[in-house]
C-alpha positions in Angstrom: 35.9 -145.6 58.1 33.8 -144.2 55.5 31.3 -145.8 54.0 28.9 -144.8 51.5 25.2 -146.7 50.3 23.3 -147.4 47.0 19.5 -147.3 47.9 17.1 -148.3 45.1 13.1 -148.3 45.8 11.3 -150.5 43.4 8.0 -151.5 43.4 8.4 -154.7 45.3 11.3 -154.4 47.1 14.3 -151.7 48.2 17.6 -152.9 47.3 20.8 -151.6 49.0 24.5 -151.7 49.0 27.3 -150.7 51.1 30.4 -149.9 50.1 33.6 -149.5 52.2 36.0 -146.7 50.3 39.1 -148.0 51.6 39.0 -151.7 51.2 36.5 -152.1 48.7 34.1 -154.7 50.7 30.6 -154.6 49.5 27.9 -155.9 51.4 24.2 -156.4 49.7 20.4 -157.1 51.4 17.1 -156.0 50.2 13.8 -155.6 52.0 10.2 -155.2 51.1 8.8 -151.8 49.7 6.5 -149.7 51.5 4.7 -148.2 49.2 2.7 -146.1 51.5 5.5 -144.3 52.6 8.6 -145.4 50.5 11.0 -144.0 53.6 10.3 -146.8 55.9 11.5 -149.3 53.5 14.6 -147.4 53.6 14.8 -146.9 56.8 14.3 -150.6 57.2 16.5 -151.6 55.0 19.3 -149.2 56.3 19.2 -150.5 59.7 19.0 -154.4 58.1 22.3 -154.0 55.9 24.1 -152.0 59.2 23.3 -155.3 61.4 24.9 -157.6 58.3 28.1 -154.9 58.0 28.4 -154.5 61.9 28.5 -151.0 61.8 26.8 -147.9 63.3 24.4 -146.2 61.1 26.7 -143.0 61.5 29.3 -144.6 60.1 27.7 -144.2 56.4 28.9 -140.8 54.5 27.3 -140.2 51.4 23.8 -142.2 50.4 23.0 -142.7 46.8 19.3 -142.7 46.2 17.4 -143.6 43.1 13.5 -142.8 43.9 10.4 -143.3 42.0 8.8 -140.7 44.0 8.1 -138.1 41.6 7.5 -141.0 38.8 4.6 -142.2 41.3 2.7 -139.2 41.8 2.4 -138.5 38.0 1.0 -142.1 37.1 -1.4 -141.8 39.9 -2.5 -138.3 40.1 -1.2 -137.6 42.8 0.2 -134.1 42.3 0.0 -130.6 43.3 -2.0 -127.7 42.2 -0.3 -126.1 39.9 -1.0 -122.6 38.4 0.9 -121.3 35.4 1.7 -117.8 34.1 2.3 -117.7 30.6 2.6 -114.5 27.9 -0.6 -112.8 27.1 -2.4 -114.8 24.1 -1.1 -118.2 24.8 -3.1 -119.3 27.4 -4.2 -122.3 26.1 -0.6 -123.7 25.3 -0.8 -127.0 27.4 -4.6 -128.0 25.9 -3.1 -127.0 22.3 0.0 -129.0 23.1 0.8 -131.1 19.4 -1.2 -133.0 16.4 -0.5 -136.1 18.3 -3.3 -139.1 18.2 -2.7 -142.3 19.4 -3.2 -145.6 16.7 -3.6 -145.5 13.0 -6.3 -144.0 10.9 -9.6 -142.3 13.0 -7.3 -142.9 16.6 -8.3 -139.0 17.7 -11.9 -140.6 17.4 -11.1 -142.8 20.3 -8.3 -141.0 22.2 -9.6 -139.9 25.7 -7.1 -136.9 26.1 -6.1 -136.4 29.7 -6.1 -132.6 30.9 -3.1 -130.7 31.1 -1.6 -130.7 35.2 -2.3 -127.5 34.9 -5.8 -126.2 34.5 -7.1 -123.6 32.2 -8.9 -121.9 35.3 -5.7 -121.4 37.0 -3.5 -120.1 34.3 -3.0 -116.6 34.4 -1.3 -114.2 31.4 1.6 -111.6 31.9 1.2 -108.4 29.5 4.6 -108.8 28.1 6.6 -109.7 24.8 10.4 -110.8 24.6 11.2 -111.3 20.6 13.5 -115.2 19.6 15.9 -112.8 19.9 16.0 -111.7 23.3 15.1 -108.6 22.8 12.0 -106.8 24.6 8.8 -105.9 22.8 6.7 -105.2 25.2 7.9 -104.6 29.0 6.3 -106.6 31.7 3.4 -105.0 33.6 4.0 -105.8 37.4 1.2 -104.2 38.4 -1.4 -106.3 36.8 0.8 -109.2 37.5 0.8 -109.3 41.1 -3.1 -109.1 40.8 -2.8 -112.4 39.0 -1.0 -114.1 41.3 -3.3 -112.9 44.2 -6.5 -114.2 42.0 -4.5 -117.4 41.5 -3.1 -118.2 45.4 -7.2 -117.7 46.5 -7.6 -120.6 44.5 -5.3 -122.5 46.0 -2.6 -123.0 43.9 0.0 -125.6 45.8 3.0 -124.7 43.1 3.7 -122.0 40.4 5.0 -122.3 37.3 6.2 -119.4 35.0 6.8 -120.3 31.1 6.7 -117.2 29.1 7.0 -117.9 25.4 10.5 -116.9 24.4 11.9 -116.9 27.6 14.7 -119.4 26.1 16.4 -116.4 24.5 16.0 -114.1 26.8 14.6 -115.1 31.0 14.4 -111.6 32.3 10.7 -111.5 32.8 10.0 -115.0 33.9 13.2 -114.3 36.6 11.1 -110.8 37.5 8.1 -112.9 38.1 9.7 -115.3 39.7 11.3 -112.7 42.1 7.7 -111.2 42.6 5.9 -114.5 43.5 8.2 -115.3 46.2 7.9 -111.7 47.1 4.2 -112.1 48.2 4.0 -115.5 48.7 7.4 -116.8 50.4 6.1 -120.7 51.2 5.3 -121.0 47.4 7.3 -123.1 45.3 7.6 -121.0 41.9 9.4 -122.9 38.9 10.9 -120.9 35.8 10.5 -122.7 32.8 13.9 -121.3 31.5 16.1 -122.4 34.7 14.4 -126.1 33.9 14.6 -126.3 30.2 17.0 -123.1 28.5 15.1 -124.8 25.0 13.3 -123.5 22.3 9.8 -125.1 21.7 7.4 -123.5 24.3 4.9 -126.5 24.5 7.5 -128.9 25.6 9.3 -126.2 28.1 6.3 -124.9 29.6 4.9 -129.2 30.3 8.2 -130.5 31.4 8.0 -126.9 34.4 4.7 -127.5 35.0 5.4 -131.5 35.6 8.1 -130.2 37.4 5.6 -128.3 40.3 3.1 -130.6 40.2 5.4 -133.4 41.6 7.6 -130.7 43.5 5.6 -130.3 46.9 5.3 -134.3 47.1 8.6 -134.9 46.2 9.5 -132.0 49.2 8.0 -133.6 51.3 9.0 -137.3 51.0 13.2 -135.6 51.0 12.2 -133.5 54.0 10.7 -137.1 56.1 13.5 -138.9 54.8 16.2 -136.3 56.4 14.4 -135.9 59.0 14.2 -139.6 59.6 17.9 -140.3 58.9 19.0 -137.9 61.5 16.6 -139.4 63.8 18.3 -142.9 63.0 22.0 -141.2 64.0 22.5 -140.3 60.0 24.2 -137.2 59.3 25.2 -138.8 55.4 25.0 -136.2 52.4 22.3 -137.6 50.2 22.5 -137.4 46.6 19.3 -138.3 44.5 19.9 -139.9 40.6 19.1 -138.2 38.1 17.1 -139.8 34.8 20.5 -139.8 32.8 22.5 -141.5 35.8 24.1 -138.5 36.7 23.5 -137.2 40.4 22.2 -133.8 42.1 22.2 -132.9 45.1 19.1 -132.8 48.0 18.4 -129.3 47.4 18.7 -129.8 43.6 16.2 -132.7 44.1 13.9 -130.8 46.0 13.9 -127.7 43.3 13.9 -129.5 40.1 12.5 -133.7 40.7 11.3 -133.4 36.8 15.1 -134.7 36.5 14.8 -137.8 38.4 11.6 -139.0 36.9 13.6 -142.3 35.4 16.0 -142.0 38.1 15.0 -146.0 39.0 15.6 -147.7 35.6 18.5 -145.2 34.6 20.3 -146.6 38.1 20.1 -150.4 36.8 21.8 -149.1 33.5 24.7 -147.8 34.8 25.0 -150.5 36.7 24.9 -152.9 34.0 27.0 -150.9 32.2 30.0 -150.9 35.2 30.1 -154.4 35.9 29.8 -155.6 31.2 32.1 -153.0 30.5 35.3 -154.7 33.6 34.2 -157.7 31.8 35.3 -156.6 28.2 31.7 -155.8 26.4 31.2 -152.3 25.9 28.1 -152.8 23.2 25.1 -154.0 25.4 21.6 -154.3 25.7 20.4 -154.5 29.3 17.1 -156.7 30.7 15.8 -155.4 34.3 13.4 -157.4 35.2 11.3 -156.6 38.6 7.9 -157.4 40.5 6.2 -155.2 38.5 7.5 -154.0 35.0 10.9 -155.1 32.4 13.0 -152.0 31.4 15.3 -152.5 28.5 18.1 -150.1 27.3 20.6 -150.1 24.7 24.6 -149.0 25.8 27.2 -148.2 22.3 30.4 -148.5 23.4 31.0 -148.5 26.7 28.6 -145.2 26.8 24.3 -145.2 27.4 22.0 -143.8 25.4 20.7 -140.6 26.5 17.2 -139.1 25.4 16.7 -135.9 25.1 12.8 -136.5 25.6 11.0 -139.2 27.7 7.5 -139.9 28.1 5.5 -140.0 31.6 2.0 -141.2 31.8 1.1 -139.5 28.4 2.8 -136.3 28.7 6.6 -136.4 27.1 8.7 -134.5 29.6 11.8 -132.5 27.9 14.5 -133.7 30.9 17.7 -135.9 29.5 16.9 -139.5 30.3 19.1 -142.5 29.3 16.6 -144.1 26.8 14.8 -146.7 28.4 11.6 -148.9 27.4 9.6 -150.1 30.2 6.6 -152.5 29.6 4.2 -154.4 32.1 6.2 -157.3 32.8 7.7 -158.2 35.9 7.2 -161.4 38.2 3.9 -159.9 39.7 2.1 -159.1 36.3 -0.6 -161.0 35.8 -1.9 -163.9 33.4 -5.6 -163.5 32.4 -8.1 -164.6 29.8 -10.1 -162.4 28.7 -13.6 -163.8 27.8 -14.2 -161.9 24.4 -10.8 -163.4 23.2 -10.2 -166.8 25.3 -6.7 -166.0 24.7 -4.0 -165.7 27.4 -2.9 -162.4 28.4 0.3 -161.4 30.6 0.1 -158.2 32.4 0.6 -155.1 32.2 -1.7 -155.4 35.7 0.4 -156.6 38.5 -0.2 -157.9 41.9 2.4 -155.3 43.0 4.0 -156.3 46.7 1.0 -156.4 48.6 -0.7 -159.0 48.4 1.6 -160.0 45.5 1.7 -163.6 43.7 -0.2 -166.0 44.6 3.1 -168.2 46.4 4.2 -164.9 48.5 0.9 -166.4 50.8 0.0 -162.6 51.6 -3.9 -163.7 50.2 -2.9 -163.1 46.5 -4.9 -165.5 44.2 -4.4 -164.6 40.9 -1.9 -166.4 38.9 1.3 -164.5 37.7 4.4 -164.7 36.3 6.1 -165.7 39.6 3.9 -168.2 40.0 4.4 -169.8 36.4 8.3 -170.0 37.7 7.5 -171.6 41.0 5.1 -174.3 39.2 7.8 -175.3 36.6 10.3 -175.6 39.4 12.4 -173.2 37.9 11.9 -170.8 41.0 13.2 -172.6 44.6 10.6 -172.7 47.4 12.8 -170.1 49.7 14.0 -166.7 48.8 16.2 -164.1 49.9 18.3 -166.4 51.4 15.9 -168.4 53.1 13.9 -165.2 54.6 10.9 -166.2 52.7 9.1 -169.0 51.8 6.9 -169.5 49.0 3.6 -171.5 48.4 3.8 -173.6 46.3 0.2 -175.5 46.3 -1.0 -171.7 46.2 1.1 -170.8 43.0 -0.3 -174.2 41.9 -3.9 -173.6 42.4 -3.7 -170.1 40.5 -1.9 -171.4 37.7 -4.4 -174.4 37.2 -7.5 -172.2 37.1 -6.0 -170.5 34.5 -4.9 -173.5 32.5 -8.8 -175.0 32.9 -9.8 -172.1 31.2 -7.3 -172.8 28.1 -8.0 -176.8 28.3 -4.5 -177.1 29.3 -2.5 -179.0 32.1 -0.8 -176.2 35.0 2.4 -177.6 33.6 1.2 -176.4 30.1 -0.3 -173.3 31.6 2.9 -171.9 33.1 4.8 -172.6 30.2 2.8 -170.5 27.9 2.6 -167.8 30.8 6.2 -167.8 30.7 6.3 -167.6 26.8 3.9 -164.7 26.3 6.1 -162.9 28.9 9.2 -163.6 27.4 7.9 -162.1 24.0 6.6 -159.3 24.9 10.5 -158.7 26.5 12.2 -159.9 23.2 9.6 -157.1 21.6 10.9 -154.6 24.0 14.0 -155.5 23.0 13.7 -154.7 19.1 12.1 -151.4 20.1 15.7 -150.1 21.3 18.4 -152.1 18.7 16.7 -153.4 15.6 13.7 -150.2 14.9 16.7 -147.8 15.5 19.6 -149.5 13.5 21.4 -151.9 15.4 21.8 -156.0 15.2 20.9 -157.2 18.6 23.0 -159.9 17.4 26.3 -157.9 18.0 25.5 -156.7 21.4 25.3 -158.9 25.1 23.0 -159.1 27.2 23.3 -158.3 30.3 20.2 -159.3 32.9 19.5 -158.2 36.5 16.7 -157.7 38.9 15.1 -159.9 40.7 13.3 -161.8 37.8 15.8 -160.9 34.8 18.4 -163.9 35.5 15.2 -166.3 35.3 13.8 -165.4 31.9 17.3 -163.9 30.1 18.7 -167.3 28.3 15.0 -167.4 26.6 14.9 -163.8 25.9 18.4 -164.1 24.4 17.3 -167.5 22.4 14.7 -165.3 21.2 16.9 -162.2 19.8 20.5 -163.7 19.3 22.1 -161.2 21.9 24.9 -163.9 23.3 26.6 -164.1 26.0 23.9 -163.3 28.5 25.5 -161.9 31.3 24.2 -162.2 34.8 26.0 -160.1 37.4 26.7 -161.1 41.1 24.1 -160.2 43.1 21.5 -159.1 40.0 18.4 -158.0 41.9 20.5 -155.0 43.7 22.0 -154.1 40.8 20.3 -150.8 40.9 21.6 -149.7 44.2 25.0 -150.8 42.9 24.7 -147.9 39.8 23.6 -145.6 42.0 26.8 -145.4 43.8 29.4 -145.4 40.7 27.4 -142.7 39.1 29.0 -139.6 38.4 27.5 -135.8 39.3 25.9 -134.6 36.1 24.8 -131.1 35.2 23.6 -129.4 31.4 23.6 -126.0 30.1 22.2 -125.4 26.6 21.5 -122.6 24.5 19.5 -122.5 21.8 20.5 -121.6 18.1 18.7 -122.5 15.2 21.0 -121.4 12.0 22.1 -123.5 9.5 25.9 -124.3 9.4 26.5 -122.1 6.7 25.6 -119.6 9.5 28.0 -119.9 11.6 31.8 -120.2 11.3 33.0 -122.9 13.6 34.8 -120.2 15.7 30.9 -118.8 16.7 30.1 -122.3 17.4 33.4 -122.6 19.4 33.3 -119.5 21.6 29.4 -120.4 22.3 30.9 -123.9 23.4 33.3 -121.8 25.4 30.4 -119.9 27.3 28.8 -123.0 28.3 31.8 -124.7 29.2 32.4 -122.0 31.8 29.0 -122.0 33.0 29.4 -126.1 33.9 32.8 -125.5 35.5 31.8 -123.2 37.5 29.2 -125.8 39.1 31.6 -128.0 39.1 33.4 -126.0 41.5 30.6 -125.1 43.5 29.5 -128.6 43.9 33.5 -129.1 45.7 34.3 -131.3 42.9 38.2 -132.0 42.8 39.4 -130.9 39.4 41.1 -134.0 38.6 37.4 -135.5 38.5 36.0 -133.0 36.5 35.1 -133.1 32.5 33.1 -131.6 30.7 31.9 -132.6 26.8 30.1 -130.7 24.5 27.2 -131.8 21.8 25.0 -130.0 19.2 21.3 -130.8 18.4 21.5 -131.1 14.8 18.4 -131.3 11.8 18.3 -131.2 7.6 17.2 -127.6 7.7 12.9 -127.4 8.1 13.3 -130.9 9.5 10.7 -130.7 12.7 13.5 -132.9 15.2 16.7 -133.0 15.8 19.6 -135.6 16.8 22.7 -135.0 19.2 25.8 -135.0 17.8 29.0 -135.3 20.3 32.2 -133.5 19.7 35.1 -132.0 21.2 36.4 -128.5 21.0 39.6 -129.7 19.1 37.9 -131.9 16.3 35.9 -128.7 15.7 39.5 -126.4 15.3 40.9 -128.6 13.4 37.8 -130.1 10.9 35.6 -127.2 11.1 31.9 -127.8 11.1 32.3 -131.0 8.3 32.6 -132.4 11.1 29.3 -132.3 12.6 27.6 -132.5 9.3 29.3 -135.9 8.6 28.0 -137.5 12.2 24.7 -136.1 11.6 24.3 -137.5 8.1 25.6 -141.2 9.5 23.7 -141.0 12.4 21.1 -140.3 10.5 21.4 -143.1 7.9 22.0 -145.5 10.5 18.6 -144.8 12.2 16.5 -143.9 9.0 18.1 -145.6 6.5 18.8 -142.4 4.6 20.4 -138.8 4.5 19.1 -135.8 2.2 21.2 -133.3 0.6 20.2 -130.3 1.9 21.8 -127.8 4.8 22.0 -129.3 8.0 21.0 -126.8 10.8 22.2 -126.4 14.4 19.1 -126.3 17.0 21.0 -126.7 20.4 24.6 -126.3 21.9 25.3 -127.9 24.7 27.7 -128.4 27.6 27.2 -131.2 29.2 29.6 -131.2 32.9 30.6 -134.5 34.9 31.7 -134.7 38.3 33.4 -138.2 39.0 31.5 -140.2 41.7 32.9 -143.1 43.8 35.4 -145.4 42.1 34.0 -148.9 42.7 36.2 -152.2 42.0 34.8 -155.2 41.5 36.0 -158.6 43.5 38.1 -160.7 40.9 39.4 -164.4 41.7 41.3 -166.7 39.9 41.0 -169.0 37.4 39.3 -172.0 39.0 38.7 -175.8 37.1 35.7 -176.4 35.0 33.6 -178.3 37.5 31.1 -176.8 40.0 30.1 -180.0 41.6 31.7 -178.5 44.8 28.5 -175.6 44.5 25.8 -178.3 43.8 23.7 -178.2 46.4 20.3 -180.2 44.7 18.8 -182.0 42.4 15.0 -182.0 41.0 13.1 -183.0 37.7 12.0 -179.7 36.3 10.3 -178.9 33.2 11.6 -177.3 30.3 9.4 -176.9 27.3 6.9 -180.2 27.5 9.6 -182.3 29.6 10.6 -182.8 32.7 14.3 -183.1 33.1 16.7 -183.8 36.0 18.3 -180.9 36.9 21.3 -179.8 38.9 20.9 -176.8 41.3 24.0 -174.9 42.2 24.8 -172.4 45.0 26.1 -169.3 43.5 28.1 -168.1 46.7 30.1 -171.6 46.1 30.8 -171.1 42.1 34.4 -170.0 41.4 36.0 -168.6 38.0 36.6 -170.7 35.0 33.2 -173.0 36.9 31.2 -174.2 33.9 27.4 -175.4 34.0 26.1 -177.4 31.2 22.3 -176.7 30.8 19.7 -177.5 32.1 21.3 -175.9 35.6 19.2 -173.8 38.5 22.1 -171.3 39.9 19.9 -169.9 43.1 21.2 -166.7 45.2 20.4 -164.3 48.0 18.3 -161.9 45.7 17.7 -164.0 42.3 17.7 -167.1 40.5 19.6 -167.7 36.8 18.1 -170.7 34.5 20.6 -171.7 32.2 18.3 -173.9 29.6 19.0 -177.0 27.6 21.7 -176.5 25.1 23.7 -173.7 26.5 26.5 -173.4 28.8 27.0 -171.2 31.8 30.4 -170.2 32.6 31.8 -167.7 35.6 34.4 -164.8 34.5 37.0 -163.9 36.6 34.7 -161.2 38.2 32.3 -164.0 39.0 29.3 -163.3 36.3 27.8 -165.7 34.9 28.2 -166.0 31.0 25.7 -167.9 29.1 26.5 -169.1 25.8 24.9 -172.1 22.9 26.7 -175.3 23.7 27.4 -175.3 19.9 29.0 -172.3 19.7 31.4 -172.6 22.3 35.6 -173.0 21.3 
């Protein structure tokens, strides 16, 4: 019987899910991260959910695996050596990089630039010259290369990166280089910044192949272990990694190119999200993923996320196709301080991580966080994760109150302005993605998950207008669920840069037809049936001498049959919409692109029927807990117990295995037929 697993490493804990192909059980757990060695989380956590499933750990096929890996070794520094050949007379192109300062006026006068992660002293340059044509100037010298890369490997280069300046139109010298580095040095990993990024724009394609070595070796490593491990453990499964815009790639894929799974964490809670709103009937939503240690918000347009074609690690933006999350210090661990010169409470972005974590977790944490605001107010239960831990509650208590006897206030006061400073910097979050780039929150749900989301959502929602707030089954997993109903995702792009009155939309056609062929024919090499193949096309488009660009989707019939007005009248609403105004001038194609999907596992989701309006059958307690400056008798419901058409009048606790919902004063909760929860106003309920 084949089964195949979801596996999400977060910060505090690794959520997983197991999912039976041929009857469509699911079963969930999650277990404590390891941060050390993020493996033995998994490991754990395999051999936990095969106890619950009673089934051999052989038994799972294919395991889905969204990893933070590559993300962690950038943030910390914890990357490889990485030398760089680049054409003769651009040596300095990662310290030149772009007029970018932080802040308003005199920022550069404080900015602490970071260097480059690759240094000047092991850059190298090739004596050659390829023209934005593709044509060759100046032919490479091998001879003075493979001194180069001798000079460079005594220094102890860990990785090699080649980014020759117009390699985008034409890759024959980096692929010669390439071929020579492995040549003389077989064990070095050599990335071509053409084969990572086919893109115009040299700064931005030679950083996102040199990010892509310096996490490369780690990121080898940690895939090699966890192989290793799995076969150790009696798995023989086929392991996919997740991509940073929800697509998947292969192990080897992984292994060659991690730059592309640098968001693979957050972009595995959006599709999730998106699955489970989307069965429900709401295709426009924003999504709230609340963990131990940072909030990631997204915005989905009909039934579809938004995918950047830029994201932005550390400080360096990396050139890989993300879906377009935010992510700001705020999870349950982040921490509430006062800082002396201001004597005014602070929330995060430092958090007490897993270890030793809030102050409740009783692992010697004493600082007071977010976690421990929700345990003083009541509105988090003593026991968690279905009773496997137990929190402390006089500890939570004790951190809280020291912070409140800094503010003159009561711990009851003290928590709730922890939990208020929290919840606005999410609702800010929020605006970042809908209202600075067009969009009414108002008109989209909100759909919440992770392990602290369902807690703080009705607030957040209160605070934008986004109504119903959604709250999956099972919200703090809901990673490992998108991981397994994403699809296989692969791009190939050329670059253009004409103006549309260049280019007949046949040339535009027959260059969509090149690319097309190019993703088929991974799709076939990746053994993707073709009744689960598609492939869609889209076209970076600019007002010509405009310095970015905005993708544009259309198909190869709109284009036969409109010509390119139809391009131009996307771009000019897409750009209105985000703007708030379009020029009349030439619009100019930057990029083509191809962009090929290989359908993944077709998950269903457990429906029940209608059920009658009371859940006194699910109430399992009762306790005064305080809302807003009052204490108020409130019911707390089991959500394993709630049935469709159930409806909760707030205030209500609705506790599960892996996260708690707070449904506040004045709204109503009610449970859909695929057992979310649906939070609404009281008043504006039928």
């Amino acid at each position: 019987m084949p089964y195949k697993l979801g596996v999400d490493v977060g910060g505090t804990f690794t959520d997983l899910v197991l999912f039976d192909e041929s009857t469509g059980r699911q079963v969930r757990t999650k277990t404590p991260s390891t941060p050390a060695d993020p493996s033995v989380g998994v490991l754990n956590g395999i051999a936990k959910i095969c106890r619950l499933a009673g089934i051999a750990p052989a038994e799972i096929t294919h395991i889905m695996h969204g990893t933070t890996v590559a993300t962690n070794a950038v943030l910390e520094g914890k990357g490889a050596t990485v030398g760089l050949i680049t054409t003769e007379g651009f040596k300095q192109i990662l310290h030149l990089a772009r007029s970018w300062t932080p802040g308003p006026l005199a920022g550069w006068i404080i900015m602490v630039k970071p260097d480059p992660p690759a240094a000047l002293e092991h850059t190298r340059e090739a004596k050659e010259r390829i023209d934005t044509r593709g044509h060759i100037v100046r032919p490479l010298d091998e001879e003075a290369l493979r001194h180069e890369l001798r000079a460079l490997v005594a220094q102890g280069i860990e990785a090699l990166t080649v980014a020759l300046i117009n390699s985008y139109a034409n890759p024959v010298h980096e692929k010669r280089i390439k071929a020579i580095a492995q040549e003389l040095f077989p064990d070095l990993p050599v990335t071509a910044s053409a084969e990572v990024l086919p893109e115009f724009r040299e700064y931005e394609r030679a950083l996102t192949a040199v990010m892509n070595s310096y996490v490369r070796p780690t990121v080898s490593r940690y895939m090699h272990n966890f192989a290793r491990q799995l076969a150790a453990h009696g798995l023989n499964a086929d392991v996919n990694i997740l991509r940073s815009d929800a697509g998947l790639m292969t192990l080897r894929m992984a292994q060659e190119r991690p730059v592309y799974a640098v968001m693979s964490g957050p972009a595995g809670g959006v599709a999730g999200a998106l699955f489970v709103a989307t069965a429900a009937g709401f295709r426009d939503i924003l999504t709230l993923d609340m963990g131990g240690t940072s909030t990631d918000v997204a915005l989905c347009q009909d039934g579809q996320q938004t995918i950047a074609r830029e994201t932005t690690l550390g400080y360096f933006p990396i050139k890989v196709p993300s879906v377009d999350v935010r992510s700001i210090g705020a999870g349950g661990g982040s921490i509430a301080h006062v800082p002396e010169i201001t004597n005014a409470l602070r929330v995060g972005p430092q958090s007490a991580g897993a270890d030793p974590g809030p102050a409740c977790y009783g692992k010697g944490g004493t600082e007071a966080t977010v976690t421990d605001a929700n345990v003083v107010l009541g509105h988090l239960p003593p026991r968690l994760l279905g009773g496997e831990m137990t929190l402390d509650e006089a500890a939570a208590r004790e951190a809280v109150a020291r912070i409140g006897r800094k503010l003159g206030l009561d711990v009851y006061r003290a928590a709730q302005g922890i939990l208020d400073i929290v919840n606005e910097n999410m609702h800010g979050a929020l605006r970042l993605v809908s209202v600075q780039r067009g969009y009414d929150p108002r008109r989209f749900a909100l759909v919440a998950f992770g392990g602290a989301g369902p807690l703080h959502a009705n607030a957040v929602a209160n605070l934008i207008g986004s109504f119903p707030v959604i709250i999956p089954p099972a919200p703090g997993i809901l990673c490992a669920t998108g991981d397994i109903c994403c699809d296989y995702r692969e791009e190939f792009a050329r670059t253009v840069i004409r103006t549309l009155d260049q280019l007949s939309p046949s040339e535009i056609i027959a260059i969509f037809q090149d690319l097309g062929a190019e993703a088929a024919g991974w799709l076939e090499r990746e053994g993707i049936p073709r009744t689960q193949q598609q492939i869609f096309y889209n076209a970076d488009m600019r007002y010509f001498r405009q310095g970015y660009e905005l993708p544009i989707t259309v198909t190869l019939e709109e284009l036969q049959t409109h010509g390119t007005g139809i391009l131009v009248e996307r771009f000019h609403a897409l750009h209105e919409q985000l703007y708030r105004f379009r020029l009349d001038v030439d619009c100019e194609i930057v990029n083509l692109r191809a962009v090929a999907l290989g359908k993944g596992v077709s998950l269903t989701l457990p429906q029940g029927e209608l059920d009658g309006p009371s859940p006194a059958h699910a109430l399992s307690d009762e306790h005064r807990i305080y809302f807003d400056g009052r204490f108020l008798t409130t019911p707390i419901y089991e959500r394993a117990k709630l049935r469709p058409g159930n409806r909760m009048a707030g205030p209500a606790i609705v506790t599960e295995m892996d996260s708690t919902t707070v449904i506040l004063p004045g709204f109503i909760g009610e449970v859909d037929r695929y057992f979310n929860i649906l939070i609404k106003p009281a008043s504006s309920r039928a």
